[in-house]
SETOR-499193 format. One record per residue: chain; residue number from 1; x, y, z of N, C-alpha, C, CB in turn. Coordinates in steps of 0.02 Angstrom, whole numbers, plus 50000, padded with zeros to 5 digits. Glycine has a CB too. Layout:
BEGIN
+----+-----+--------+---------+-------+---------+----------+-------+--------+---------+-------+---------+----------+-------+
! ch !   i ! n_east ! n_north !  n_up ! ca_east ! ca_north ! ca_up ! c_east ! c_north !  c_up ! cb_east ! cb_north ! cb_up !
+----+-----+--------+---------+-------+---------+----------+-------+--------+---------+-------+---------+----------+-------+
!  A ! NUM !      X !       Y !     Z !       X !        Y !     Z !      X !       Y !     Z !       X !        Y !     Z !
...
+----+-----+--------+---------+-------+---------+----------+-------+--------+---------+-------+---------+----------+-------+
end
This chain:
BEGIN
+----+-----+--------+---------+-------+---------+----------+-------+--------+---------+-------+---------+----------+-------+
! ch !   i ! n_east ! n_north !  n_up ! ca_east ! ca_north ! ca_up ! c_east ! c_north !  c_up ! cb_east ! cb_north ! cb_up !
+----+-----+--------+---------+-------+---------+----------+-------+--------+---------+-------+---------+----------+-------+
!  A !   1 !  46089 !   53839 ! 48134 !   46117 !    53891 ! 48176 !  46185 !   53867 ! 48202 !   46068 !    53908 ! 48236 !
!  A !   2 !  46219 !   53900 ! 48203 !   46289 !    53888 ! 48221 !  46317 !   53896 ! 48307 !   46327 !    53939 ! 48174 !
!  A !   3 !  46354 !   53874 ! 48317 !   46366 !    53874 ! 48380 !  46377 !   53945 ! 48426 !   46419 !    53832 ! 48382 !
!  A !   4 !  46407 !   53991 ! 48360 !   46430 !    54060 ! 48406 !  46366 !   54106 ! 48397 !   46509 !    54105 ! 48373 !
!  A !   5 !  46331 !   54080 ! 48348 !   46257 !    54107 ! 48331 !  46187 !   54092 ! 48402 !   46233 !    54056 ! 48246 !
!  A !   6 !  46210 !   54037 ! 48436 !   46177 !    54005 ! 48472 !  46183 !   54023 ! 48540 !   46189 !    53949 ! 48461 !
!  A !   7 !  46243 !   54025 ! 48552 !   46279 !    54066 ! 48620 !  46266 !   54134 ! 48609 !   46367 !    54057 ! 48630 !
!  A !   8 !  46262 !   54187 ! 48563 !   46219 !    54244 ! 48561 !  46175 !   54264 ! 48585 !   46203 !    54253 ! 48528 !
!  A !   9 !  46110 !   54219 ! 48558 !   46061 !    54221 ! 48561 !  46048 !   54209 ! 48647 !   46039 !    54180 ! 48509 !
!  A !  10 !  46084 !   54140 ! 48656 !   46055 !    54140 ! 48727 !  46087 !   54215 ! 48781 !   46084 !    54054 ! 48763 !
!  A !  11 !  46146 !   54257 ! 48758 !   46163 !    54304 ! 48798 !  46107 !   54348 ! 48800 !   46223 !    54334 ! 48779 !
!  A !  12 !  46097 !   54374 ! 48752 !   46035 !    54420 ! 48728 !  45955 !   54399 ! 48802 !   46011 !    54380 ! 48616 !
!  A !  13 !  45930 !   54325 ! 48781 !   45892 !    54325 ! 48819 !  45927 !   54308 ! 48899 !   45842 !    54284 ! 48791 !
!  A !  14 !  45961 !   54315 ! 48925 !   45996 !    54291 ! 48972 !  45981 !   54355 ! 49036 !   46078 !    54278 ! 48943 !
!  A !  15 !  45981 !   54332 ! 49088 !   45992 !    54395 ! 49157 !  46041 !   54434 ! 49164 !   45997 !    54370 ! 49224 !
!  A !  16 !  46059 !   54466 ! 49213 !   46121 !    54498 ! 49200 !  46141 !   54442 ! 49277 !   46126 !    54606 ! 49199 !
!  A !  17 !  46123 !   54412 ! 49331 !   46146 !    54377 ! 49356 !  46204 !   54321 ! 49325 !   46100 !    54362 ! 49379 !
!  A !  18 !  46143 !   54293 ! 49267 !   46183 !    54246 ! 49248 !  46263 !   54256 ! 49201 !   46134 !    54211 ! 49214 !
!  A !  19 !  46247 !   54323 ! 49147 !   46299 !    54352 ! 49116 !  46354 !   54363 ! 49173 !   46275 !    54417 ! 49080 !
!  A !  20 !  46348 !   54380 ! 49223 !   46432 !    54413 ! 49286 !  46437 !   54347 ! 49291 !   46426 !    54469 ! 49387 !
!  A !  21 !  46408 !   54292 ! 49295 !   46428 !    54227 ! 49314 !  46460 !   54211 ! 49265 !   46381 !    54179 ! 49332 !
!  A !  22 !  46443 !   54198 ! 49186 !   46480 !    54172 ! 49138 !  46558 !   54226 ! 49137 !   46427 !    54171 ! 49064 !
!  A !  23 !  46529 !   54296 ! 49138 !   46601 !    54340 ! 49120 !  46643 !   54314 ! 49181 !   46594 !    54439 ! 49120 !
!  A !  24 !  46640 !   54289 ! 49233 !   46694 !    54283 ! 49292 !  46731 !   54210 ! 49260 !   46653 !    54274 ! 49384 !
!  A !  25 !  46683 !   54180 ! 49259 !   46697 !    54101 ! 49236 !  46752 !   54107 ! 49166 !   46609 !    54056 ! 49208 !
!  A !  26 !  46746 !   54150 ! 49133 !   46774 !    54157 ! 49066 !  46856 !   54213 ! 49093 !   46700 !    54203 ! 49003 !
!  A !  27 !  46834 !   54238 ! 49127 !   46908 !    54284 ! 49160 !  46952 !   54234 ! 49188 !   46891 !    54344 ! 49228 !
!  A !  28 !  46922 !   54200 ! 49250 !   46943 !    54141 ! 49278 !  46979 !   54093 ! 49231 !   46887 !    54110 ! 49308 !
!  A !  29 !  46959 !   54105 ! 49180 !   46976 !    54014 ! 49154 !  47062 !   54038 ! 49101 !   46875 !    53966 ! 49072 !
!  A !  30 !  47050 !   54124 ! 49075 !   47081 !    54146 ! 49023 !  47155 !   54153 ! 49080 !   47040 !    54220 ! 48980 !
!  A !  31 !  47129 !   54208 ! 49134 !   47183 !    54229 ! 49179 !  47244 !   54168 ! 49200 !   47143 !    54256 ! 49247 !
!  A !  32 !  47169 !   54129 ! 49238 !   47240 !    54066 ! 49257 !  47292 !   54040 ! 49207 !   47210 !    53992 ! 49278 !
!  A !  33 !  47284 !   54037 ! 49149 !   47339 !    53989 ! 49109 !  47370 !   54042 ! 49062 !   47302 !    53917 ! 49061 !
!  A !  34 !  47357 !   54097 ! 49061 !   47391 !    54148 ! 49042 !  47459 !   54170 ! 49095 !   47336 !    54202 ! 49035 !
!  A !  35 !  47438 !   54151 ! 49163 !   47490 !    54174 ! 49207 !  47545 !   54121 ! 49230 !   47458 !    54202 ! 49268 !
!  A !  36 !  47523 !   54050 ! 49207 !   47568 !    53998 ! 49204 !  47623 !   53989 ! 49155 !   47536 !    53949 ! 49199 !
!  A !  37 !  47682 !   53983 ! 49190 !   47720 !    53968 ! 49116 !  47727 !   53890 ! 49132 !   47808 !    54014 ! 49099 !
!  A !  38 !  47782 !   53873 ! 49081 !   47789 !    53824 ! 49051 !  47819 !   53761 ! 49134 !   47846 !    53848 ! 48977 !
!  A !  39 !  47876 !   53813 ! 49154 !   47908 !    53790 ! 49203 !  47855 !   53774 ! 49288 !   47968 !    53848 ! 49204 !
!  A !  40 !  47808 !   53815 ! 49274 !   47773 !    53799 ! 49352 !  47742 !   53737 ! 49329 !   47708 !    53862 ! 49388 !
!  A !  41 !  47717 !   53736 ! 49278 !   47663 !    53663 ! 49255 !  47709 !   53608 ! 49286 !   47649 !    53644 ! 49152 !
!  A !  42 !  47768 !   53615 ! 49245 !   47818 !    53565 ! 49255 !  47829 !   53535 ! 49353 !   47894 !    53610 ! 49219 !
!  A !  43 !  47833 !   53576 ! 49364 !   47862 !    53608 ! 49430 !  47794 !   53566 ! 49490 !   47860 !    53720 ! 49425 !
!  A !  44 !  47726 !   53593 ! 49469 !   47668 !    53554 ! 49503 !  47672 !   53503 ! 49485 !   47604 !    53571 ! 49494 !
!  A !  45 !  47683 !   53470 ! 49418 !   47675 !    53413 ! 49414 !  47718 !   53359 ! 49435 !   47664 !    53410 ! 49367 !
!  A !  46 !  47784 !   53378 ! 49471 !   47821 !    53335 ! 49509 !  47809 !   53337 ! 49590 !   47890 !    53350 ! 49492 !
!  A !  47 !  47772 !   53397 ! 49598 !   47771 !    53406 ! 49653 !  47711 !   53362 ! 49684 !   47770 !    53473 ! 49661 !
!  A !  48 !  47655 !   53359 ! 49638 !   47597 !    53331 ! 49657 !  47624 !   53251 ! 49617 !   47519 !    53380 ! 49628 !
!  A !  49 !  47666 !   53223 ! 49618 !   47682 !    53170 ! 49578 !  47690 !   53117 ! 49630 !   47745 !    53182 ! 49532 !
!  A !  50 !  47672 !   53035 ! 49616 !   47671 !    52990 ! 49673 !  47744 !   52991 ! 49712 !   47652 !    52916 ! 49646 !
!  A !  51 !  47779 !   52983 ! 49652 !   47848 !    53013 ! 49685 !  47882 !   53034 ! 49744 !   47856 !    53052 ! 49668 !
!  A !  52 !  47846 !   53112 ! 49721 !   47827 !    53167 ! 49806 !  47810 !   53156 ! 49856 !   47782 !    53210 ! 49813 !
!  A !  53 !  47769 !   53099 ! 49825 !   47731 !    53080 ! 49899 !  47750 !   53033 ! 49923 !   47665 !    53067 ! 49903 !
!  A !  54 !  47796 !   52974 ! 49893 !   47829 !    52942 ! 49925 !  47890 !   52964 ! 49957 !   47834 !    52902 ! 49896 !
!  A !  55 !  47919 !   53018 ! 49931 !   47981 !    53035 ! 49995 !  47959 !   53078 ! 50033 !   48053 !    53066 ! 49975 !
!  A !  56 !  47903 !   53104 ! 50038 !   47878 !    53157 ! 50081 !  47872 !   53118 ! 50152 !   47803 !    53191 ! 50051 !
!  A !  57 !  47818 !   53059 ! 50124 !   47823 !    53007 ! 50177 !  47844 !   52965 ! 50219 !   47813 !    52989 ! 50173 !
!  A !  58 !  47920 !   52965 ! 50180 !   47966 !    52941 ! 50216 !  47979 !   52851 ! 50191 !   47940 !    52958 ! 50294 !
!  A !  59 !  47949 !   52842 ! 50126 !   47947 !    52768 ! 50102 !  47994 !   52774 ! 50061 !   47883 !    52736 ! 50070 !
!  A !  60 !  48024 !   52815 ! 50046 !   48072 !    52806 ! 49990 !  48141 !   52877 ! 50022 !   48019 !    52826 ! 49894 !
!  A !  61 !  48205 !   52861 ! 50012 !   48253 !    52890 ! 50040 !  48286 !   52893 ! 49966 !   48287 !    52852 ! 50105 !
!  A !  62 !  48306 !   52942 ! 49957 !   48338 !    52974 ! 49889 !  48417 !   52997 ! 49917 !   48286 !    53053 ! 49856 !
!  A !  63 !  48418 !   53007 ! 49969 !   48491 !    53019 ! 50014 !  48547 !   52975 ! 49989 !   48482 !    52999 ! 50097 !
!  A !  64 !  48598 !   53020 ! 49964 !   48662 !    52981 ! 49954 !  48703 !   52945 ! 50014 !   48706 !    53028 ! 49923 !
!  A !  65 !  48728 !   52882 ! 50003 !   48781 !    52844 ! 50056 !  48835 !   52867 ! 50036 !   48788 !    52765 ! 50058 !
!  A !  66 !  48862 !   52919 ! 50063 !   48941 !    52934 ! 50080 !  48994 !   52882 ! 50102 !   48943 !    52981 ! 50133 !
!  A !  67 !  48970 !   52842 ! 50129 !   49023 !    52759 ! 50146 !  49036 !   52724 ! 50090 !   48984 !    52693 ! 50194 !
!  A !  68 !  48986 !   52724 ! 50040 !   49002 !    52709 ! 49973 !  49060 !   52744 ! 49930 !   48947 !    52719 ! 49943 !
!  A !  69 !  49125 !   52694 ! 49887 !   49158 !    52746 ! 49845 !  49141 !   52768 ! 49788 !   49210 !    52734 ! 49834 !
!  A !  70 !  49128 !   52782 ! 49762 !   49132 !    52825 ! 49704 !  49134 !   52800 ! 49652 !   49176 !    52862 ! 49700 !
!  A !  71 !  49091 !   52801 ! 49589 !   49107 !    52743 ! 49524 !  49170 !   52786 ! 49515 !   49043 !    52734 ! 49443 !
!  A !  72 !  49228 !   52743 ! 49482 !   49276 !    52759 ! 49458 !  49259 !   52743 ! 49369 !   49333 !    52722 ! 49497 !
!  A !  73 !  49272 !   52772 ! 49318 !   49238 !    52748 ! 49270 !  49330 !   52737 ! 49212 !   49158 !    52814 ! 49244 !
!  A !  74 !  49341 !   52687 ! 49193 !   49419 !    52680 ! 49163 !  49405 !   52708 ! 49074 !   49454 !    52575 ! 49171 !
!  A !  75 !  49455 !   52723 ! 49054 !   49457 !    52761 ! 49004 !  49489 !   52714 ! 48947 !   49493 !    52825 ! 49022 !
+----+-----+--------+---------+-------+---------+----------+-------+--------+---------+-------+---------+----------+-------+
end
């Protein structure tokens, strides 16, 4: 028996409790990453990144020194 043959079968004998549970679970799972693009993934994943959380915290300063000059770069 095959796998999509198997998952059939169990719908068939299944409740209808349990079926709204699987159909939500299956909406849920399709909806979310259908509505993500490429750029939010990107976007959470710096945000939730140790990174983040180190300047959020205040352990790490990313702030430019303006007293500093300027690379001059010679040609």
């Amino acid at each position: 028996m095959t796998l999509k043959e198997s998952v059939l079968q169990g719908i068939e004998t299944a409740d209808d409790k349990l079926l709204e549970e699987l159909l939500q679970l299956i909406r849920s799972r399709t909806t979310k990453k259908s509505t993500l693009t490429l750029s939010d993934t990107i976007v959470d994943f710096f945000r939730n990144s140790p990174l983040a959380e180190a300047i959020n915290s205040g352990e790490l300063d990313l702030s430019r020194d303006r007293t500093i000059e300027a690379d001059r770069f010679v040609r």
